[in-house]
C-alpha atoms as a printed R data frame, in Angstrom:
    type eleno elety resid chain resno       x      y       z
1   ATOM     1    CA   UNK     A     1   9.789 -3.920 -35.818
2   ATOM     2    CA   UNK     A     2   7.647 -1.787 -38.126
3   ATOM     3    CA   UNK     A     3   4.335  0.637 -36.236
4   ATOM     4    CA   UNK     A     4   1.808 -2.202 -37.832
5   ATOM     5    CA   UNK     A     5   3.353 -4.778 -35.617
6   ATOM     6    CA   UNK     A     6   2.899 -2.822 -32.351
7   ATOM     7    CA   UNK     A     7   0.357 -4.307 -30.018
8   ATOM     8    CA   UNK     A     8  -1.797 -1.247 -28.127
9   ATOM     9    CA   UNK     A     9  -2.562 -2.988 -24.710
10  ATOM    10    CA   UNK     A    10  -5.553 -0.678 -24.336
11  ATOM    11    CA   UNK     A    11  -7.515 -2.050 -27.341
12  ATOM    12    CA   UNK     A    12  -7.290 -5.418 -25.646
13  ATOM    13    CA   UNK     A    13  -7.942 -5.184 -21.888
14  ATOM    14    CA   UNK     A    14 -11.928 -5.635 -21.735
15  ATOM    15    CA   UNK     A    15 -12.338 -4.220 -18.150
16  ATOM    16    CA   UNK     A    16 -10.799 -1.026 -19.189
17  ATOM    17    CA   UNK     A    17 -12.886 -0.571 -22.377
18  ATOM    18    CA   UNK     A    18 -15.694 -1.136 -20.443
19  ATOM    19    CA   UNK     A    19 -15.072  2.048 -18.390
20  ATOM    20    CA   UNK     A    20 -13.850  3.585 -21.567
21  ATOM    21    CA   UNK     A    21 -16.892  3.859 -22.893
22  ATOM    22    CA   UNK     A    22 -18.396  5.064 -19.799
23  ATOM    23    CA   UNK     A    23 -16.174  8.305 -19.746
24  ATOM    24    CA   UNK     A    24 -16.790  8.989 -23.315
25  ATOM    25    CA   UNK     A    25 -17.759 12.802 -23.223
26  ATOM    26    CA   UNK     A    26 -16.691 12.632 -19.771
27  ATOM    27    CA   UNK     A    27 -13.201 12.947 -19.767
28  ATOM    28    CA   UNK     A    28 -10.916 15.026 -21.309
29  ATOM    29    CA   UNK     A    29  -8.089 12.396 -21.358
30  ATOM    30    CA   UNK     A    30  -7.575 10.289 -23.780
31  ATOM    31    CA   UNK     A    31  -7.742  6.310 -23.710
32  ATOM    32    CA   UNK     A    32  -3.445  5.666 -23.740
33  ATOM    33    CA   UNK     A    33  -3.117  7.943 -20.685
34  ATOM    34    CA   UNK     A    34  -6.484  6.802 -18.529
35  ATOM    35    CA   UNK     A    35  -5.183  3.230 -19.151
36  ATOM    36    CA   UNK     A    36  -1.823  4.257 -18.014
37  ATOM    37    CA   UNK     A    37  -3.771  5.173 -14.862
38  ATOM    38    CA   UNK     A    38  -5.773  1.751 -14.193
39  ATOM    39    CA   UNK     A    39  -2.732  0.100 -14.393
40  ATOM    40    CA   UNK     A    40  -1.396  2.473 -11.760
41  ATOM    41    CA   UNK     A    41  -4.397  1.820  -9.763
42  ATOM    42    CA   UNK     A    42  -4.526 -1.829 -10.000
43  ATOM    43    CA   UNK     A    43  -0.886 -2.224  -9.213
44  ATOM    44    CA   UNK     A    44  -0.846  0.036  -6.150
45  ATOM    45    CA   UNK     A    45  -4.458 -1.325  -4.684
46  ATOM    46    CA   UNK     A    46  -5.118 -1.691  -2.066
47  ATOM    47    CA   UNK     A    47  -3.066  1.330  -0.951
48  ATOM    48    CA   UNK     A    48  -3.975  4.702  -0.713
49  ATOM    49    CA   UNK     A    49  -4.447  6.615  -3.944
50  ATOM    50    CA   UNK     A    50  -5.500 10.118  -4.754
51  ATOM    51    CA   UNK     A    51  -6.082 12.096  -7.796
52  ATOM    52    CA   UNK     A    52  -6.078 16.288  -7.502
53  ATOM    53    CA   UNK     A    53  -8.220 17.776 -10.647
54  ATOM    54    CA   UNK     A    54 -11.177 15.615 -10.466
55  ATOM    55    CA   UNK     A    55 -13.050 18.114 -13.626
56  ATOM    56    CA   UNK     A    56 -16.018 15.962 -14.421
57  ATOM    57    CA   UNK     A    57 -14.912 12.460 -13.059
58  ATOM    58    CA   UNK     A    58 -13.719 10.568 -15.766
59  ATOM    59    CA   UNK     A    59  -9.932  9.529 -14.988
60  ATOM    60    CA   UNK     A    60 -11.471  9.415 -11.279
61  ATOM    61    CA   UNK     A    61 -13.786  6.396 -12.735
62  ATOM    62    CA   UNK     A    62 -10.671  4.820 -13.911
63  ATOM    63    CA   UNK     A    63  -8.889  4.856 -11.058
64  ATOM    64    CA   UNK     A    64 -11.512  3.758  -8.714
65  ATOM    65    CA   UNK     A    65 -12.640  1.224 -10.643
66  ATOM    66    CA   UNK     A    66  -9.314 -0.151 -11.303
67  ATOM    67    CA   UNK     A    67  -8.402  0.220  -7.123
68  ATOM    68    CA   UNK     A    68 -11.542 -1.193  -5.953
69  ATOM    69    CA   UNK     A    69  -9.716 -2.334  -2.551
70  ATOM    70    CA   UNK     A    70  -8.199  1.225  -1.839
71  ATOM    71    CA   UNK     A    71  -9.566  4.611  -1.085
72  ATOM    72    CA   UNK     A    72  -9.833  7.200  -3.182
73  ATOM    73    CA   UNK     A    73  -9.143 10.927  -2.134
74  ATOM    74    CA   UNK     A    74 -10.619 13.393  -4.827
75  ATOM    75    CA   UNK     A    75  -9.378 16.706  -4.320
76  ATOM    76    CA   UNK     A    76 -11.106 19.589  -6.929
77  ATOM    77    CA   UNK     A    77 -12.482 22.781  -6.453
78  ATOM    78    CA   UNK     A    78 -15.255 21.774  -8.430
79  ATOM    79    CA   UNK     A    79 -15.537 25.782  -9.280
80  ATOM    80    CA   UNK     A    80 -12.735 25.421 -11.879
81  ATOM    81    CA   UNK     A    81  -9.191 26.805 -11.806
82  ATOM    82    CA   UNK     A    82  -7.753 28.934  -9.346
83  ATOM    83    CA   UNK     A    83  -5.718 32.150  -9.987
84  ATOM    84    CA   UNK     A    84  -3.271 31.124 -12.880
85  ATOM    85    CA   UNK     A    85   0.423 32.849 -13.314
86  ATOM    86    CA   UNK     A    86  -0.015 34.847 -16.883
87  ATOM    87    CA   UNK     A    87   4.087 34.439 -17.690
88  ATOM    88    CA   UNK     A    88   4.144 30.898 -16.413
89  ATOM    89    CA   UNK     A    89   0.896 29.477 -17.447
90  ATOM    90    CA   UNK     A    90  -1.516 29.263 -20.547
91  ATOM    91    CA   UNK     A    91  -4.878 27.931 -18.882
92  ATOM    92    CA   UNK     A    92  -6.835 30.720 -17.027
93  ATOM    93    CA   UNK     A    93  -8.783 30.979 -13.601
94  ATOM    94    CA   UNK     A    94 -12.145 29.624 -13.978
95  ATOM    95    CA   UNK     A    95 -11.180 26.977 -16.637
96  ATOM    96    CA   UNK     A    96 -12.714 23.677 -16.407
97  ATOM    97    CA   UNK     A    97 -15.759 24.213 -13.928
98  ATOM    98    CA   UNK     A    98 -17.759 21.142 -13.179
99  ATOM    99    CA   UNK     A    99 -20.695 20.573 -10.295
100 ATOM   100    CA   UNK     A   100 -19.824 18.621  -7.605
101 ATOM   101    CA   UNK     A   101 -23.078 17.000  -6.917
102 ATOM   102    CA   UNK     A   102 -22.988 15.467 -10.834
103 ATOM   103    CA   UNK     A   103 -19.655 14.232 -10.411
104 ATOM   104    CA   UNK     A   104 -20.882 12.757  -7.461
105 ATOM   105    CA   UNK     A   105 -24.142 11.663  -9.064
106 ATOM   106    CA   UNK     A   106 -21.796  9.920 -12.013
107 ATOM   107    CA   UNK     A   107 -19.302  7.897  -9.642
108 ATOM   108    CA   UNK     A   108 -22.418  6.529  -7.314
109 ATOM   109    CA   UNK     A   109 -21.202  3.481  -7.921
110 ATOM   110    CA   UNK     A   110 -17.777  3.823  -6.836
111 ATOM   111    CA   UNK     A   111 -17.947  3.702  -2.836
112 ATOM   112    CA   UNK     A   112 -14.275  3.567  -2.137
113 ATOM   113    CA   UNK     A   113 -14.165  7.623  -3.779
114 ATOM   114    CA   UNK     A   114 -13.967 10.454  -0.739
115 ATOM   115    CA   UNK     A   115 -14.636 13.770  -1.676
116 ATOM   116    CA   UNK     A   116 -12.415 17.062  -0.621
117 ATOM   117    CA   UNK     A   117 -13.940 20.406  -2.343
118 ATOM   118    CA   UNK     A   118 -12.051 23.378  -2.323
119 ATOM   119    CA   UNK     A   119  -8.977 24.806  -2.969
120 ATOM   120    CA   UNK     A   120  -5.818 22.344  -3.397
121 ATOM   121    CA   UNK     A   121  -4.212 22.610  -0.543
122 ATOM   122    CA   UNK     A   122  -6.327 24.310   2.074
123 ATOM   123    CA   UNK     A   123  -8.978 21.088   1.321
124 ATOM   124    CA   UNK     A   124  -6.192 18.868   2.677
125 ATOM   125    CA   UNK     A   125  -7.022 19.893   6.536
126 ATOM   126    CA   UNK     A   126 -10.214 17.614   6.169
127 ATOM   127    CA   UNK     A   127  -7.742 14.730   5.313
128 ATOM   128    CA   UNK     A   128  -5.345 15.291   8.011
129 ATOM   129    CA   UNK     A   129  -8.187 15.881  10.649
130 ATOM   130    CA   UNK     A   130  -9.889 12.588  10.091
131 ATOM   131    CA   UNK     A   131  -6.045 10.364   9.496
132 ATOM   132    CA   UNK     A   132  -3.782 12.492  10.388
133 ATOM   133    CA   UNK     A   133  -0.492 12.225   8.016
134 ATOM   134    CA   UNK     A   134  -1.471  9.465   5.783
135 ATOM   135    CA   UNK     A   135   0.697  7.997   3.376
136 ATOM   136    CA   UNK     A   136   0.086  7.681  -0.469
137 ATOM   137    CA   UNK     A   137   0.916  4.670  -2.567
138 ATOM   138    CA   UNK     A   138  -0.185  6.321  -5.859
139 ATOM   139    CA   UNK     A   139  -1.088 10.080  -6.429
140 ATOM   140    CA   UNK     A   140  -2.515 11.761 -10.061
141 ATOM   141    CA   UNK     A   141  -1.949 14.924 -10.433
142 ATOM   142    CA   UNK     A   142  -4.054 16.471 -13.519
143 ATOM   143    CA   UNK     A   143  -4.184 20.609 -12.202
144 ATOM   144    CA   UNK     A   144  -2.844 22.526 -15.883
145 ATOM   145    CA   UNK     A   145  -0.947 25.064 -14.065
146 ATOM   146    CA   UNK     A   146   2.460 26.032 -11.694
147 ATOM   147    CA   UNK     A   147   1.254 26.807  -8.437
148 ATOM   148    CA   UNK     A   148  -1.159 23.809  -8.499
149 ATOM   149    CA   UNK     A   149   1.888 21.634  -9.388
150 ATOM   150    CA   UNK     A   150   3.597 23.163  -6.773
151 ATOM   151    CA   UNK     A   151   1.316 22.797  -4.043
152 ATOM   152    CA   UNK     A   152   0.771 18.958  -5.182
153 ATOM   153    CA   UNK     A   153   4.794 18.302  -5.226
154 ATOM   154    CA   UNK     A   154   5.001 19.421  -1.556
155 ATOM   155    CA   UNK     A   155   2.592 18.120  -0.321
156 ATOM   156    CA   UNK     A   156   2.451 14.355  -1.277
157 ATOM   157    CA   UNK     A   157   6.326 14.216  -2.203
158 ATOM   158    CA   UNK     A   158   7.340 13.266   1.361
159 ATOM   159    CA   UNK     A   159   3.604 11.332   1.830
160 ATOM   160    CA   UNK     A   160   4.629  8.771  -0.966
161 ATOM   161    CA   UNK     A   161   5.196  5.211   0.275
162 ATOM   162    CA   UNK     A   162   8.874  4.058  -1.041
163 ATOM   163    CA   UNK     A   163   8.302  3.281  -4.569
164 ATOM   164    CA   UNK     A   164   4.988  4.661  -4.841
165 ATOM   165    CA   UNK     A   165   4.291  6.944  -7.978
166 ATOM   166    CA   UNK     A   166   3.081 10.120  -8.507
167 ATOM   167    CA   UNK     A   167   1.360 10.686 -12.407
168 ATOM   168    CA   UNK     A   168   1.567 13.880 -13.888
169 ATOM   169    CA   UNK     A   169  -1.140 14.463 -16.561
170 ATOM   170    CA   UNK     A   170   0.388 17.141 -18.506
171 ATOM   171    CA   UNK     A   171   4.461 17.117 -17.930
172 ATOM   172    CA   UNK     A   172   5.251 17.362 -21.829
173 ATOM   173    CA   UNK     A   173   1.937 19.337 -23.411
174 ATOM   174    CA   UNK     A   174   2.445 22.611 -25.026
175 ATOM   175    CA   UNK     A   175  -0.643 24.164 -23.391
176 ATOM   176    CA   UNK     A   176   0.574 23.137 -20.065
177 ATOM   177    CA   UNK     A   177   4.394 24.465 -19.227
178 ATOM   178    CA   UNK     A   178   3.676 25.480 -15.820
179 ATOM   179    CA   UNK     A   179   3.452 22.100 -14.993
180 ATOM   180    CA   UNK     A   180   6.889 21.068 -16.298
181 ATOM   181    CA   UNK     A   181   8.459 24.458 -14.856
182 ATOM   182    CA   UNK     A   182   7.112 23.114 -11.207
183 ATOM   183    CA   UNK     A   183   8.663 19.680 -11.051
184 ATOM   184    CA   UNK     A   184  11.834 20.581 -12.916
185 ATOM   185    CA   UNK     A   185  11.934 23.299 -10.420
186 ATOM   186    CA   UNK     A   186  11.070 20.873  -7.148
187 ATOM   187    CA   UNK     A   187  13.697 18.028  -8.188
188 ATOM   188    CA   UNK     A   188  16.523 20.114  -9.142
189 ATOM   189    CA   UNK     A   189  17.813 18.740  -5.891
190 ATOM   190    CA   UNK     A   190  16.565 15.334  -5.086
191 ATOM   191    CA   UNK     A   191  17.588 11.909  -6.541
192 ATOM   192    CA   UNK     A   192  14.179 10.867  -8.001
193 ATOM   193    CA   UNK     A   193  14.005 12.156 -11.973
194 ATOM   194    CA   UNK     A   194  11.052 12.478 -14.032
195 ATOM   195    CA   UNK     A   195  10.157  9.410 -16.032
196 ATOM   196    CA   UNK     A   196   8.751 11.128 -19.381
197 ATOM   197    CA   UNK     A   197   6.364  8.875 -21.338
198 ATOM   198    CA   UNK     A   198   5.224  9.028 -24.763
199 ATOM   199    CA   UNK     A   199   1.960  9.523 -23.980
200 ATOM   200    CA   UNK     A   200   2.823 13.213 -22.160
201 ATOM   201    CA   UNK     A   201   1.956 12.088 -18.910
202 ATOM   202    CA   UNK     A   202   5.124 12.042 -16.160
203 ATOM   203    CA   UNK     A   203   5.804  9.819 -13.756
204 ATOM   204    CA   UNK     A   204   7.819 10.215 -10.399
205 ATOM   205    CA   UNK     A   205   8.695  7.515  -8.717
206 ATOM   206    CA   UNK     A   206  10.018  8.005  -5.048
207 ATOM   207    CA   UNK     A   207  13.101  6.322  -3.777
208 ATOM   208    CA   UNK     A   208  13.439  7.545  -0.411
């Protein structure tokens, strides 16, 4: 089969381009990987879903709008990046600052999406406070750097349902090798590999 006879299932689903060109100018992710994430959300809902590194909403429209019977915990510290590791890491503290009351303001319409400010993981207490150790059915994690990565892998690794999935935004992108450092690093010694898609995103996929 030659390229011209491939078939690019995002040019064709008409719910997704819909939100597509809602996000435009929104989101810094392009269309192959946000519709890699509605089909994650549609598959897994209802379920529980989150999605750490909210930025300015626009894979969070995606995924709400594609899990309309699930909640949706946004976790962001919607006062950009926390302190980044120069050796390990490209992106810098600060990076990709957005207001919390316009990202709120732009998913209005999206009542399933619960909002945790603050710093990935100490804005999990709010979570465990109001459901105590909840389990995840489908988790994207879109934070740039290592200890973000980190933080994300321990925390929802042994909160994923069996077979849930856990999306990695940036697992094979040169301005991103913190990332990959982290969950090489973190399943060095269980059975679950990463699943390394074409469109740079990773997935994990948990097995037990």
């Amino acid at each position: 089969m030659t390229e011209s006879n491939r078939i690019y299932r995002y040019q064709e689903d008409r719910d997704f381009n819909i939100l597509l060109q809602r996000v435009q100018g929104i989101s810094v992710v392009d269309a192959p990987r946000l519709h890699v994430l509605h089909q994650m959300a549609r598959h897994y809902s209802p379920g529980n879903i989150a999605e750490v590194g909210v930025y300015m909403g626009g894979s969070a429209l995606v995924i709400c709008k594609g899990a309309e019977g699930s909640i949706v915990d946004l976790f962001d510290t919607f006062e950009g990046m926390p302190k980044t590791d120069p050796v390990l890491d490209i992106h810098r503290e600060g990076e990709f600052k957005a207001s919390l009351e316009d990202v709120k303001m732009f998913l209005a319409d999206c009542p399933n999406a619960r909002f945790y400010p603050g710093f990935f993981p100490d804005s999990i207490a709010h979570t465990a406070e109001e459901d105590g150790a909840r389990q995840y059915s489908f988790v994207h994690v879109d934070v740039d750097i290592y200890q973000s990565a980190k933080d994300c892998l321990h925390y929802f690794y042994p909160r994923m349902i069996l077979g849930g999935t856990i999306v990695f935004d940036d697992y094979s992108f040169r301005s991103t090798p913190g990332v990959k450092t982290a969950i090489d690093e973190f399943l060095a010694d269980k059975r679950e590999k990463i699943i390394d898609i074409n469109t740079g995103q990773g997935l994990l996929i948990k097995h037990a």
